[in-house]
N, C-alpha and C positions, 0 to 999 in steps of 0.2 A: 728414704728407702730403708726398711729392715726385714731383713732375714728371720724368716720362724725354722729350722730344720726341724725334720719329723723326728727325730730322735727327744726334741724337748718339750712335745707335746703333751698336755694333760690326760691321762686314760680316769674317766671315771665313769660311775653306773648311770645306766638314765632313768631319765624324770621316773619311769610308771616299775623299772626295778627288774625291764626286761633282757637288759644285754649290756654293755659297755659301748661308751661313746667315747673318742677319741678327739679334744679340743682343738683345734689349729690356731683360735683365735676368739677373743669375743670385747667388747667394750660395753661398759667400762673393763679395762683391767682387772679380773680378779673375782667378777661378777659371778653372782650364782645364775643359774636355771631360772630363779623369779625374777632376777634384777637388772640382765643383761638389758641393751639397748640392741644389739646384734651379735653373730654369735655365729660362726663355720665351725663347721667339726665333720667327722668321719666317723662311719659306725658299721660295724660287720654285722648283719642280719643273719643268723642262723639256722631260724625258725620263721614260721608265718606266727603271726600275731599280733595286737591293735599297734598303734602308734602311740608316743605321749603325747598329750592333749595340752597346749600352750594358750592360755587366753590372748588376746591382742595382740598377735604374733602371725608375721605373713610368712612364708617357708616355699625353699626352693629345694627339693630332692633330685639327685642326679646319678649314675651309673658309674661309680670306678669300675667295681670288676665283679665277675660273677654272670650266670647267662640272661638273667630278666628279675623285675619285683612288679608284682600286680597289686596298686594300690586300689582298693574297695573302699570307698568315702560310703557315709550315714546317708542314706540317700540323695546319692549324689552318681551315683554310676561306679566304675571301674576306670585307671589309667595303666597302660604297660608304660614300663621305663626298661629299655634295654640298650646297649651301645651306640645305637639308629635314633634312638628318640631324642628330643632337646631336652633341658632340665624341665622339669615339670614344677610350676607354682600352682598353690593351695593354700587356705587358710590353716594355720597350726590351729585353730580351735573347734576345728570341725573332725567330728570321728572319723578314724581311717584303720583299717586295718591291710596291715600287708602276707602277699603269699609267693613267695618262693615257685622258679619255674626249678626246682629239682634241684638245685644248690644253692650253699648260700652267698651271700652279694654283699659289696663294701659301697654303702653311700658317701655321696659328699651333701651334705645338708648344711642348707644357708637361709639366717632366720632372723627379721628387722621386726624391731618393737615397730606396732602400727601407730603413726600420728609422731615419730620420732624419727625412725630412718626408711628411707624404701631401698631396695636392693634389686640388681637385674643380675641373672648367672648364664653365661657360657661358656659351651665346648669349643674350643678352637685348635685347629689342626697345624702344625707349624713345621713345614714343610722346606721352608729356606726362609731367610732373615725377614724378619716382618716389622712393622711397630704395630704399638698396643695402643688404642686411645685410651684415656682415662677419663671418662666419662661423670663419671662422680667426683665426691670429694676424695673419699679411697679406691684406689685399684688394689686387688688382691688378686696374685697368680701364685695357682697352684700346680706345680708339674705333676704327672700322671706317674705312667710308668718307666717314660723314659728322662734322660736329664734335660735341661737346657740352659742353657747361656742369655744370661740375663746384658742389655749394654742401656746403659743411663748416661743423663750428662756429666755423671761422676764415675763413670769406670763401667768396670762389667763384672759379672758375680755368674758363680754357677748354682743354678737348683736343681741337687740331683730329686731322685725319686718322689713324693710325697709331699716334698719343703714347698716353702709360701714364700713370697713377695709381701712385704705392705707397701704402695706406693702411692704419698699423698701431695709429692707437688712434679717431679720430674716425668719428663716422657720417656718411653720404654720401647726397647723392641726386643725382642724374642728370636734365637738360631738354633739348632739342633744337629748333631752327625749325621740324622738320618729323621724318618718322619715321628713327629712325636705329639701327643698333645696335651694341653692346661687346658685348666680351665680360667678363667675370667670371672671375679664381681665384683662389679661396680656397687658401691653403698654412696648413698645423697643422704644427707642431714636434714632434714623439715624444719 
Protein backbone atom coordinates (compact mmCIF):
# COMPACT_ATOMS: atom_id res chain seq x y z
CA UNK A 1 0.00 0.00 0.00
CA UNK A 2 1.16 3.71 -0.74
CA UNK A 3 -0.01 6.93 -0.06
CA UNK A 4 0.24 9.62 -3.07
CA UNK A 5 -1.16 13.00 -1.06
CA UNK A 6 -2.39 15.78 -3.28
CA UNK A 7 -0.21 18.06 -2.17
CA UNK A 8 2.77 16.00 -4.12
CA UNK A 9 1.19 15.74 -7.10
CA UNK A 10 2.75 16.84 -10.46
CA UNK A 11 0.84 20.16 -12.19
CA UNK A 12 1.94 20.13 -15.70
CA UNK A 13 0.55 21.58 -19.23
CA UNK A 14 -1.33 19.15 -21.40
CA UNK A 15 -0.47 17.24 -24.44
CA UNK A 16 -2.32 19.92 -27.10
CA UNK A 17 -1.09 23.24 -24.68
CA UNK A 18 -4.66 23.64 -23.46
CA UNK A 19 -4.92 23.93 -19.76
CA UNK A 20 -2.86 22.14 -16.93
CA UNK A 21 -3.31 18.71 -15.87
CA UNK A 22 -2.65 17.59 -12.41
CA UNK A 23 -0.66 14.01 -12.27
CA UNK A 24 -1.89 11.66 -9.40
CA UNK A 25 -0.02 8.82 -10.78
CA UNK A 26 1.24 7.21 -13.90
CA UNK A 27 3.61 3.95 -14.81
CA UNK A 28 6.22 3.63 -15.63
CA UNK A 29 7.34 6.11 -12.91
CA UNK A 30 8.42 9.26 -14.42
CA UNK A 31 6.98 8.59 -17.80
CA UNK A 32 6.09 11.32 -20.17
CA UNK A 33 2.70 11.82 -22.11
CA UNK A 34 4.13 9.33 -25.08
CA UNK A 35 5.59 6.73 -22.81
CA UNK A 36 3.27 6.09 -19.98
CA UNK A 37 1.73 2.42 -19.88
CA UNK A 38 -1.15 4.14 -17.59
CA UNK A 39 -1.60 7.33 -16.31
CA UNK A 40 -4.66 9.04 -13.52
CA UNK A 41 -4.50 12.59 -13.31
CA UNK A 42 -7.04 15.63 -12.62
CA UNK A 43 -7.54 18.47 -14.87
CA UNK A 44 -9.75 21.76 -14.41
CA UNK A 45 -11.52 22.60 -17.74
CA UNK A 46 -12.11 26.11 -17.97
CA UNK A 47 -13.17 26.44 -21.37
CA UNK A 48 -14.89 24.41 -24.07
CA UNK A 49 -12.42 23.14 -26.54
CA UNK A 50 -10.91 19.86 -28.34
CA UNK A 51 -9.40 17.16 -26.17
CA UNK A 52 -5.60 15.74 -26.46
CA UNK A 53 -5.50 13.28 -28.95
CA UNK A 54 -3.50 10.08 -27.55
CA UNK A 55 -2.81 7.20 -30.03
CA UNK A 56 -3.34 3.52 -28.60
CA UNK A 57 -4.64 4.78 -25.55
CA UNK A 58 -8.14 3.79 -23.90
CA UNK A 59 -9.42 6.68 -21.48
CA UNK A 60 -11.90 7.01 -18.70
CA UNK A 61 -13.32 10.65 -17.89
CA UNK A 62 -15.34 11.27 -14.77
CA UNK A 63 -16.99 14.37 -12.80
CA UNK A 64 -15.09 15.70 -9.48
CA UNK A 65 -16.73 18.88 -9.43
CA UNK A 66 -18.31 21.56 -11.48
CA UNK A 67 -22.04 21.26 -12.90
CA UNK A 68 -21.64 19.10 -16.30
CA UNK A 69 -19.02 18.61 -19.54
CA UNK A 70 -20.61 17.60 -22.87
CA UNK A 71 -18.10 15.52 -24.75
CA UNK A 72 -18.80 15.92 -28.72
CA UNK A 73 -16.65 12.84 -30.24
CA UNK A 74 -15.72 13.14 -34.43
CA UNK A 75 -18.55 11.46 -35.41
CA UNK A 76 -19.50 9.72 -32.95
CA UNK A 77 -22.48 11.71 -31.27
CA UNK A 78 -22.31 13.59 -27.93
CA UNK A 79 -21.99 12.23 -24.02
CA UNK A 80 -23.01 14.38 -20.72
CA UNK A 81 -20.92 13.53 -17.81
CA UNK A 82 -22.31 15.17 -14.71
CA UNK A 83 -22.45 14.03 -11.03
CA UNK A 84 -25.46 11.22 -12.06
CA UNK A 85 -23.61 9.74 -14.78
CA UNK A 86 -20.90 6.70 -14.47
CA UNK A 87 -17.25 7.45 -15.70
CA UNK A 88 -17.57 7.54 -19.17
CA UNK A 89 -14.85 5.21 -21.61
CA UNK A 90 -13.76 6.20 -25.04
CA UNK A 91 -11.00 5.83 -27.13
CA UNK A 92 -8.00 8.68 -26.45
CA UNK A 93 -7.38 8.57 -30.23
CA UNK A 94 -10.62 9.50 -31.35
CA UNK A 95 -11.51 13.50 -31.67
CA UNK A 96 -13.42 14.85 -28.94
CA UNK A 97 -14.20 18.11 -28.17
CA UNK A 98 -15.61 19.20 -24.80
CA UNK A 99 -18.26 22.06 -23.62
CA UNK A 100 -18.92 23.44 -20.40
CA UNK A 101 -22.65 23.65 -18.97
CA UNK A 102 -21.71 27.34 -17.75
CA UNK A 103 -18.88 26.57 -15.46
CA UNK A 104 -15.90 25.20 -15.44
CA UNK A 105 -15.31 21.32 -14.25
CA UNK A 106 -12.38 19.30 -12.45
CA UNK A 107 -12.03 15.83 -14.15
CA UNK A 108 -10.51 12.72 -13.11
CA UNK A 109 -9.09 11.05 -16.19
CA UNK A 110 -7.75 7.52 -16.26
CA UNK A 111 -5.79 6.20 -19.43
CA UNK A 112 -4.20 2.43 -20.20
CA UNK A 113 -1.81 1.90 -23.02
CA UNK A 114 -4.04 -0.58 -25.32
CA UNK A 115 -2.58 -4.11 -25.81
CA UNK A 116 -0.47 -3.42 -22.23
CA UNK A 117 -3.09 -2.52 -19.47
CA UNK A 118 -6.94 -2.30 -19.51
CA UNK A 119 -8.40 -0.24 -16.80
CA UNK A 120 -12.17 -0.16 -15.16
CA UNK A 121 -13.15 3.33 -13.06
CA UNK A 122 -15.83 3.90 -10.37
CA UNK A 123 -17.79 6.04 -8.41
CA UNK A 124 -18.48 4.54 -5.11
CA UNK A 125 -20.56 6.05 -2.22
CA UNK A 126 -19.16 5.10 1.20
CA UNK A 127 -21.73 5.47 3.54
CA UNK A 128 -20.51 3.21 6.58
CA UNK A 129 -17.49 0.72 6.54
CA UNK A 130 -17.43 -1.21 3.44
CA UNK A 131 -14.44 -3.31 1.75
CA UNK A 132 -13.11 -2.62 -1.59
CA UNK A 133 -12.26 -5.69 -3.89
CA UNK A 134 -9.32 -5.40 -5.88
CA UNK A 135 -10.11 -6.69 -8.76
CA UNK A 136 -6.98 -5.95 -10.86
CA UNK A 137 -3.49 -6.29 -10.16
CA UNK A 138 -3.67 -2.49 -8.85
CA UNK A 139 -6.53 -0.84 -6.76
CA UNK A 140 -6.25 2.82 -6.79
CA UNK A 141 -8.66 4.97 -4.36
CA UNK A 142 -9.20 8.27 -4.76
CA UNK A 143 -10.96 10.30 -2.02
CA UNK A 144 -13.39 13.15 -3.42
CA UNK A 145 -14.25 15.83 -1.43
CA UNK A 146 -14.64 14.46 1.78
CA UNK A 147 -11.82 12.27 3.92
CA UNK A 148 -11.83 8.74 4.63
CA UNK A 149 -10.30 6.11 6.56
CA UNK A 150 -8.32 3.68 4.86
CA UNK A 151 -7.99 -0.19 7.24
CA UNK A 152 -5.71 -2.82 5.57
CA UNK A 153 -4.25 -5.95 6.98
CA UNK A 154 -1.47 -3.57 8.04
CA UNK A 155 -3.13 -0.88 9.83
CA UNK A 156 -5.42 1.90 8.74
CA UNK A 157 -4.32 5.40 7.00
CA UNK A 158 -6.29 8.42 6.50
CA UNK A 159 -7.15 10.05 2.85
CA UNK A 160 -8.07 13.37 3.26
CA UNK A 161 -9.26 15.28 0.23
CA UNK A 162 -8.01 14.54 -3.33
CA UNK A 163 -5.05 11.75 -1.97
CA UNK A 164 -4.83 8.23 -3.57
CA UNK A 165 -4.25 4.78 -2.37
CA UNK A 166 -2.04 2.33 -4.61
CA UNK A 167 -2.95 -0.99 -3.41
CA UNK A 168 -1.32 -4.10 -5.09
CA UNK A 169 -1.67 -7.00 -2.91
CA UNK A 170 -3.75 -6.24 0.52
CA UNK A 171 -7.60 -6.15 0.86
CA UNK A 172 -9.13 -2.77 1.84
CA UNK A 173 -12.18 -1.36 3.33
CA UNK A 174 -13.14 2.16 3.26
CA UNK A 175 -15.24 4.26 6.51
CA UNK A 176 -16.01 7.84 6.66
CA UNK A 177 -17.82 10.50 9.50
CA UNK A 178 -20.39 11.01 7.30
CA UNK A 179 -21.34 10.03 3.52
CA UNK A 180 -18.49 10.49 1.15
CA UNK A 181 -17.28 9.25 -1.93
CA UNK A 182 -13.93 7.76 -4.04
CA UNK A 183 -13.49 6.77 -6.59
CA UNK A 184 -12.14 3.13 -7.61
CA UNK A 185 -9.55 1.82 -10.60
CA UNK A 186 -8.93 -1.31 -11.06
CA UNK A 187 -5.61 -1.53 -13.81
CA UNK A 188 -4.97 -5.54 -15.07
CA UNK A 189 -1.58 -6.03 -16.87
CA UNK A 190 -1.98 -7.87 -20.44
Amino acid sequence: MRILRASDYRVMPWKNGGGETTEIAAFPEGAGLETFDWRVSMARVASDGPFSVFPGIDRTLSLLDGPALTLAFDGRGEVLIDAATPPCAFPADVAVTGRLAGAPITDLNVMTRRGRWRHHVQRVAVESPRALPRLGDLLLVIATREAVTLRTDDGTAALNPADTVVIDEEAVSLAADGPATVYTVDLWRL
